[in-house]
N, C-alpha and C positions, 0 to 999 in steps of 0.2 A: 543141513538147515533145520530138518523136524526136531533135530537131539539140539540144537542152541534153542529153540523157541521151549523145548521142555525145560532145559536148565532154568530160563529165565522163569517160567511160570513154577516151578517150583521156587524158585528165590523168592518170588511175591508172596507166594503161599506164607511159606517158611517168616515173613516177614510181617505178615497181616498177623499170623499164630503169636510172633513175638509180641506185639503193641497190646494185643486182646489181652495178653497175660499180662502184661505189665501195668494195661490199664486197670483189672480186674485185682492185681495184689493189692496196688498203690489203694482203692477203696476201700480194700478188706483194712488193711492199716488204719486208714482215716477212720471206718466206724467202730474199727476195734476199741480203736481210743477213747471212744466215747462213751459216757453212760450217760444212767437218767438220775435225774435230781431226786435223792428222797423226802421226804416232808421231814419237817424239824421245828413247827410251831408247837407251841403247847410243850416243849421239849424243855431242860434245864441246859445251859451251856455246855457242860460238861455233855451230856447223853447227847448232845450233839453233834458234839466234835468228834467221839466214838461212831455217831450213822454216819456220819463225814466222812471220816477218815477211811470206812469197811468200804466206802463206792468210790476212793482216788479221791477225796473232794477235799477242801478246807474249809472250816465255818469261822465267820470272823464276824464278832459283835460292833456294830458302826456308830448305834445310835440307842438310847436310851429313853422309854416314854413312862406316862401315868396311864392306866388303864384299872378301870373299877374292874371288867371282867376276865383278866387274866391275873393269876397269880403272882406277885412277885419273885423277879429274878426267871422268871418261861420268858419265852421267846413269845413276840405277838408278832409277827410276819419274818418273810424270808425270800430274797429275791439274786438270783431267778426261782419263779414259782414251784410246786413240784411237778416232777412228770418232765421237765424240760431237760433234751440233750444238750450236754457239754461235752468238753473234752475232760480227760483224768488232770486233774492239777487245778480244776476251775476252786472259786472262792465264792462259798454260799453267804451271802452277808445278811444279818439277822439285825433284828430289833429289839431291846431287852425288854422286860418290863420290871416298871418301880412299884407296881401296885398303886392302890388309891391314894390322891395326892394328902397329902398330909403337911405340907408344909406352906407356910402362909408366907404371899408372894410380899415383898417389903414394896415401902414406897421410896424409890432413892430420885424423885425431881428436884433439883435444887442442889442435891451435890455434886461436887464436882466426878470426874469420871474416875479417878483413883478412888476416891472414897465410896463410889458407888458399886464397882471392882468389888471392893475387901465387905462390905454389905450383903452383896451378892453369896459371894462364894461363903462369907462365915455360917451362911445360911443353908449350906448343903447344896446351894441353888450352881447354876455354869453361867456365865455370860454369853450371851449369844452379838449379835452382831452390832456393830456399833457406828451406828452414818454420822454425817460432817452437815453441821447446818452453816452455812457463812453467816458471822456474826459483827456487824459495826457498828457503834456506840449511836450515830447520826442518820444511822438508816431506819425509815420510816416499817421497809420490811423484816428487821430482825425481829427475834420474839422477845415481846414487852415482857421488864421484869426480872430479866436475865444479862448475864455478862460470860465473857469467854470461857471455855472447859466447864462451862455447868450442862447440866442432866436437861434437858426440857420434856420429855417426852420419854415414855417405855411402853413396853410390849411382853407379856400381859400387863395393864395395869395393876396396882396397888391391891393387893385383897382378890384376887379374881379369882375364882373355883371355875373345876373342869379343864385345869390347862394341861395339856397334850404334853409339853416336854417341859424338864425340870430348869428352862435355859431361860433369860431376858435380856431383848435385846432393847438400845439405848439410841437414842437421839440427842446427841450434844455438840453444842455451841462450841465456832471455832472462827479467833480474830483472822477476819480474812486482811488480805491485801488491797489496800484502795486500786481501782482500776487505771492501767496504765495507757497512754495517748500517745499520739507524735502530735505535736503541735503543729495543726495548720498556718496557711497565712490570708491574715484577714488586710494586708495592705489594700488600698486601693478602693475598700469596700464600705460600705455608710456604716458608721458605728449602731447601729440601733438593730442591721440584720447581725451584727459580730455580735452583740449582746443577747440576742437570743439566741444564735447558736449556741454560744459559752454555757448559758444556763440549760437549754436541753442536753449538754456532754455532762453537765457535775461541775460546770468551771464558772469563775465569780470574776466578774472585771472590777478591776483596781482601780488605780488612777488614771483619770483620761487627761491629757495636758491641751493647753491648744497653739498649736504654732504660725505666730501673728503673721499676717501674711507682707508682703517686703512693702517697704516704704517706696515712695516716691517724692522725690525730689521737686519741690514748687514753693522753695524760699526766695524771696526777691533779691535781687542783685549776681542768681547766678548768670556767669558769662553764657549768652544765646548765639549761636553760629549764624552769620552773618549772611547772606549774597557773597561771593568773590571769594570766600574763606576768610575775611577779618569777622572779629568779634564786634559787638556790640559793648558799651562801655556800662559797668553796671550801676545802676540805678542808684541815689544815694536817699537812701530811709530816712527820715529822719526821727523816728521810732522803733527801738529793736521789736521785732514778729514777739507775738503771744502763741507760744504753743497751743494749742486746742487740749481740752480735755478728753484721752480718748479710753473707754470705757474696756476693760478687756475683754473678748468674745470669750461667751461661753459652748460647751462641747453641746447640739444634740443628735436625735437620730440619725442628720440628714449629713452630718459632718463626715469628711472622708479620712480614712484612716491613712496615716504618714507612716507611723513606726510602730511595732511594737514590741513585746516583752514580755514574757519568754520568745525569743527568735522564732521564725517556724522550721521544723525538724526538729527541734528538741523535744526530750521528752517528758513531760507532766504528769501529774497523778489527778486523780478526780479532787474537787475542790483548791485547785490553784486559783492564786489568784493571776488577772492577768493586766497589764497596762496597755496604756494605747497615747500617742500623741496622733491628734487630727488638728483638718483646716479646715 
């Protein structure tokens, strides 16, 4: 029994020695791998990608600025910063520098975005990012002055000194799409709340009809149902009736809606028009 309880206790031993080693290689690995960042500002690309290269590393130029205090074509930052562990194979990404801005930034408002493109770049200049303004001819909020695929707005302005990157980015106008609806249904409803609905959605009401409401019969001589089931014998005029003159009803608020047009579920755009028959 004493020689089984040593076996086992030396298996644990033997088994705790295995993990410490294996856990203590497997680190040495991990920090083997790694170094530290060298600095590389103030450097030219080249002499960088040689300090790069001596410490496992890559340097790779991402972005391009103006800088009065660094030379043109050095490097003015570099991130990760130095001093910082990475592993072998990491990529130092750097910043070039263009030197003092020299080039006078153009003013392209008013052209359109192709032409302001080919303005840009013939100028040494990049274009940088380019938003979507929604533009419709009848909206009160498009910008006054302008029509679709035109420039309204840049970044730097026209002429500006001290600008950071050699890039402008563009705000231009773009025909949007009138806004799409399902068509409610305003049956049943007093035409005067349908019409201000209509105009708070973008929709304009049409024709309102009015549908005259049924006649009634009270011409003389129609046969009267009697006591007993016989008829009454009818009355003999001796003047044909005079129609009355009857004035046609006009539509207003209070009148109730019968039909209308566009159906309700269909679908409309802003500024439909829309019809209505009421009583």
């Amino acid at each position: 029994m004493r020689r089984f309880f040593s076996i086992v206790l030396l298996t644990l031993v033997l088994l705790t020695v295995a993990l410490v080693s294996a856990l203590t290689a497997m680190r040495l690995a991990i920090h083997g791998r790694e170094v530290m960042v060298p600095r590389v500002v103030g450097m030219s690309p080249l002499e960088a990608e040689r300090v790069g290269s001596a410490a496992g590393l890559q340097v790779v130029v991402e972005r391009e600025f103006y800088s009065a205090d660094v030379p043109e074509g050095r490097i003015i930052n570099q991130m990760p910063p130095p001093g910082t562990k990475v592993r072998r194979g990491w990529s130092i990404r750097v910043a070039r520098s263009l030197g003092p801005q020299r080039v006078a930034i153009p003013d392209v408002t008013g052209e359109s975005e192709r032409a302001a493109e080919l303005n840009i770049r013939r100028r040494g200049l990049a274009l940088g990012s380019v938003a979507q303004v929604g533009f419709a001819a009848d909206s009160p909020n498009s910008p006054q002055n302008a029509a679709p695929d035109q420039v309204v707005s840049q970044n730097p302005p026209a002429n500006a000194s001290g600008v950071a990157a050699p890039k402008i980015n563009l705000l231009v106008t773009s025909a949007s799409e009138p806004a799409a609806y399902v068509m409610p249904s305003f049956i049943g409803q007093p035409l005067g709340s349908a019409t201000l609905a209509l105009q708070d959605a973008g929709m304009r009401v049409g024709k309102v009809g009015v549908i005259p409401a049924p006649a009634v019969n009270t011409t003389p001589g129609t046969p009267q149902s009697m006591p007993g089931g016989t008829q009454a014998a009818p009355a003999v005029s001796q003047t044909a009736p005079i129609a009355p003159q009857v004035t046609p009803a006009q539509p207003n608020p209070a009148s109730m809606i019968v039909t209308q047009s566009p159906a309700p579920g269909q679908k409309i755009v802003a500024g439909t028009f829309v019809n209505f028959e009421v009583r």
